[in-house]
TIDRENVO-424973 format. One record per residue: z, y, x of N, C-alpha, C in turn. Coordinates in steps of 0.2 Angstrom, whole numbers. Example, Ala and Ser with C-alpha at 12.3 -4.5 7.8 and 13.67 -1.06 7.14 Angstrom:
+-------+-------+-------+-------+-------+-------+-------+-------+-------+
:   n_Z :   n_Y :   n_X :  ca_Z :  ca_Y :  ca_X :   c_Z :   c_Y :   c_X :
+-------+-------+-------+-------+-------+-------+-------+-------+-------+
:    39 :   -28 :    66 :    39 :   -22 :    62 :    39 :   -16 :    66 :
:    35 :   -11 :    64 :    36 :    -5 :    68 :    39 :     0 :    64 :
+-------+-------+-------+-------+-------+-------+-------+-------+-------+
This chain:
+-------+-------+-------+-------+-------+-------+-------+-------+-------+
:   n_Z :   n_Y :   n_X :  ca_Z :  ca_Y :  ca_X :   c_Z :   c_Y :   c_X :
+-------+-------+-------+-------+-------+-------+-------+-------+-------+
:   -56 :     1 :  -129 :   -54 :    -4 :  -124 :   -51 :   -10 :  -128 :
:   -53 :   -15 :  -126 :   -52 :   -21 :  -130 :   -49 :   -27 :  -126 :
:   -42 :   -30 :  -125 :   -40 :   -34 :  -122 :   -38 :   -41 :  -124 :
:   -37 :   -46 :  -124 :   -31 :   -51 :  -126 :   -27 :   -51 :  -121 :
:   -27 :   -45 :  -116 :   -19 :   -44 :  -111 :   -17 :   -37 :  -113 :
:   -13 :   -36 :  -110 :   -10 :   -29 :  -108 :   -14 :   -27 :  -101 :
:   -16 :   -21 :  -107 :   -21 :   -18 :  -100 :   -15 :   -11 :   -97 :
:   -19 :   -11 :   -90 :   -16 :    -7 :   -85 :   -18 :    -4 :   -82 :
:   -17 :     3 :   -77 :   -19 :     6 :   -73 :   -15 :     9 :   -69 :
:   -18 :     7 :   -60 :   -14 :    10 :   -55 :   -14 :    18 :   -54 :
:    -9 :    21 :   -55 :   -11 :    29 :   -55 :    -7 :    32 :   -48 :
:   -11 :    37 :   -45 :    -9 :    36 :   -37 :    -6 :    45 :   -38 :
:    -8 :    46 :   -41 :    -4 :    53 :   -42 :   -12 :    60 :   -39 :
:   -18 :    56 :   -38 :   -24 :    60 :   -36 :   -28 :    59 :   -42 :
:   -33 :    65 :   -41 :   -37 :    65 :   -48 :   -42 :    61 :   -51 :
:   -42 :    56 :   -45 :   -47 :    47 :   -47 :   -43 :    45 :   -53 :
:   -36 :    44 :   -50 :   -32 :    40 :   -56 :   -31 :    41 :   -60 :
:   -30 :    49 :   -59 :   -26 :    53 :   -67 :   -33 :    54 :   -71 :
:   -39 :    57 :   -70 :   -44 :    55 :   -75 :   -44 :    46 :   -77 :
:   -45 :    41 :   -75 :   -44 :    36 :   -78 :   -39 :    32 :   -82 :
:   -33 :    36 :   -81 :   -26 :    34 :   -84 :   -26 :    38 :   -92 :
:   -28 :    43 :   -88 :   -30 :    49 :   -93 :   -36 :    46 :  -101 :
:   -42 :    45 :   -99 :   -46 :    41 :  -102 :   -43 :    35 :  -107 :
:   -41 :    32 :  -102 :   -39 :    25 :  -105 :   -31 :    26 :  -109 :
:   -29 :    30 :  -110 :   -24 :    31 :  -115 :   -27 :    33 :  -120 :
:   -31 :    37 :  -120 :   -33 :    40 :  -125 :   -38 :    33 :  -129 :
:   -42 :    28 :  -128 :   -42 :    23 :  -131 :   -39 :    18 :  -129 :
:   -32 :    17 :  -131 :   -26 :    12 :  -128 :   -19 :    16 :  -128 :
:   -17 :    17 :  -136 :    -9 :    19 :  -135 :    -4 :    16 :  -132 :
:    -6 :    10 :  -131 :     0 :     5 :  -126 :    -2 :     3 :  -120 :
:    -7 :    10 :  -117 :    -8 :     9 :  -110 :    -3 :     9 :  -104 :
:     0 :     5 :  -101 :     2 :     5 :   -94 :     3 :     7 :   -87 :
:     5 :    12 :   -85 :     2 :    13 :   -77 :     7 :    10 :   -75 :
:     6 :    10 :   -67 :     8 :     8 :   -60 :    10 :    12 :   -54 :
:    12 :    14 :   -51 :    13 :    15 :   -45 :    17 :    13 :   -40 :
:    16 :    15 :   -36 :    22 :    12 :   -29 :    22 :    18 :   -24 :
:    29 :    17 :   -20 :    29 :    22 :   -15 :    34 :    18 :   -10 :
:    38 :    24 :    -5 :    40 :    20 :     2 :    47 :    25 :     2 :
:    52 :    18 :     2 :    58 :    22 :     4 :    58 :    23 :    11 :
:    55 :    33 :    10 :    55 :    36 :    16 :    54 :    43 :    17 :
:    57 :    47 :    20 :    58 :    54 :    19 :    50 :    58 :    20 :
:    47 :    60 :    15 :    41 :    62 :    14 :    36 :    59 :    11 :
:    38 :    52 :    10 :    34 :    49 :     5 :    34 :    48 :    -3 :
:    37 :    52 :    -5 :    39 :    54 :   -11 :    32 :    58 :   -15 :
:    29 :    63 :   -15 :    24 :    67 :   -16 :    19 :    65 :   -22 :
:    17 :    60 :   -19 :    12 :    57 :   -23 :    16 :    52 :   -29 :
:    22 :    49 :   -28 :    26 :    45 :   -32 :    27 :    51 :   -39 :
:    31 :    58 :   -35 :    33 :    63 :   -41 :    30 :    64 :   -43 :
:    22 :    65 :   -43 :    16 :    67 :   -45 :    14 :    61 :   -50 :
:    15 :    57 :   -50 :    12 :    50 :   -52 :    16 :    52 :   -60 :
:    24 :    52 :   -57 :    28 :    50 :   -63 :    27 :    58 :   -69 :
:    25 :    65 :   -64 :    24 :    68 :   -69 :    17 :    70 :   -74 :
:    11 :    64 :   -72 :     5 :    63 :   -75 :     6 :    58 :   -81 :
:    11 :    55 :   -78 :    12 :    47 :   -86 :    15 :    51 :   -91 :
:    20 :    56 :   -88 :    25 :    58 :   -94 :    21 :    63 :   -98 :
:    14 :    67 :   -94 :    10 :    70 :   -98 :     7 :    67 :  -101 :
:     3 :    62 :  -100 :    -1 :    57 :  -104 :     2 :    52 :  -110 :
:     9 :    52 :  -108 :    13 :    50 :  -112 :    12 :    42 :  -112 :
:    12 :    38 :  -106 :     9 :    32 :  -105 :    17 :    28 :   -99 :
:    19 :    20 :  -102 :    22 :    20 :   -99 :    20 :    19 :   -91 :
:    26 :    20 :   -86 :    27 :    19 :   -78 :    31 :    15 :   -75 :
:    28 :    12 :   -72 :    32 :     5 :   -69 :    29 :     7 :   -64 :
:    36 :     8 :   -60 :    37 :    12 :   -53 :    41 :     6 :   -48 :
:    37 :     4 :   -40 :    40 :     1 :   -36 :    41 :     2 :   -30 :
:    46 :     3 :   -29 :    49 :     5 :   -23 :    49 :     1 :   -17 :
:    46 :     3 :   -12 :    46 :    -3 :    -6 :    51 :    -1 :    -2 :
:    55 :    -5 :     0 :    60 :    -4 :     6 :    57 :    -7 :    13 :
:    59 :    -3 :    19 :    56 :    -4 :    25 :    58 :   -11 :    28 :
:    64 :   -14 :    26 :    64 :   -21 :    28 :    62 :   -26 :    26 :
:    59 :   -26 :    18 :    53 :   -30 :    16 :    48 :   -29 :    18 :
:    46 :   -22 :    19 :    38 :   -23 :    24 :    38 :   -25 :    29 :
:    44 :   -25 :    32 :    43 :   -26 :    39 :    44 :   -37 :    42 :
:    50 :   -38 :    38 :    47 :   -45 :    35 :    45 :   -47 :    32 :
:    41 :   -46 :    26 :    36 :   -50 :    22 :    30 :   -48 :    23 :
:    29 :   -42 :    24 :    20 :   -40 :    21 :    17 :   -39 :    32 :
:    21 :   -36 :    35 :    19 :   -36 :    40 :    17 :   -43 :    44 :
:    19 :   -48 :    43 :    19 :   -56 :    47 :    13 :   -57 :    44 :
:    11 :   -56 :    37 :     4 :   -59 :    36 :    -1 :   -54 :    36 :
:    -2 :   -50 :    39 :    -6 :   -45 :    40 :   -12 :   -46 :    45 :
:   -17 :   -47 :    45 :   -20 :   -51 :    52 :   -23 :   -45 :    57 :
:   -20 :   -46 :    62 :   -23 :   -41 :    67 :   -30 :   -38 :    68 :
:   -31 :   -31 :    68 :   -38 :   -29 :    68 :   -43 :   -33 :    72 :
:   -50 :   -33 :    70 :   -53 :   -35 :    73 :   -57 :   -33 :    77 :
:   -55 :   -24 :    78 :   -58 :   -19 :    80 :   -53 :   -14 :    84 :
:   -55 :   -10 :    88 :   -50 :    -5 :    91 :   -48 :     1 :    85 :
:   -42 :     2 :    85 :   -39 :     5 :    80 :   -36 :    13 :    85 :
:   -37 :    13 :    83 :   -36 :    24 :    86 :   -32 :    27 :    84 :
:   -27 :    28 :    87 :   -22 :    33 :    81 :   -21 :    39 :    82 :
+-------+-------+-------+-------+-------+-------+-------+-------+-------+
């Protein structure tokens, strides 16, 4: 892997990501991963999972934490309504 940036990878804590995080460390000692989760009880699972793949792979984790009041004021207002019926 060859870059003039700093290369990275979104790791979700499922085995799409951690095979590719996994790869990409292995040619890129100063590989980077990413993840994010949701201050929210039960949303954790995938975060701990995330953070104990990188410590395997030995790769740094830049971890982002959403809080439910920025979602709900920043990211939900520009969200544009579906264009289809939505079924819950």
């Amino acid at each position: 892997m060859r870059a003039d940036v700093t290369v990275g990878a979104f790791l979700s804590g499922g085995i799409d990501s951690t095979a590719i995080a996994a790869l990409a460390r292995e040619h890129n000692p100063d590989l980077i991963t990413f993840t994010s989760g949701f201050e929210r009880a039960g949303c954790s699972t995938s975060t701990a999972r995330a953070r104990e793949i990188a410590a395997g792979i030995r790769a740094v984790l830049i971890f982002m934490l959403w809080h439910g009041i920025f979602i709900e004021q920043r990211i939900v207002p520009v969200v544009p309504e579906p264009r289809y019926p939505v079924h819950v």
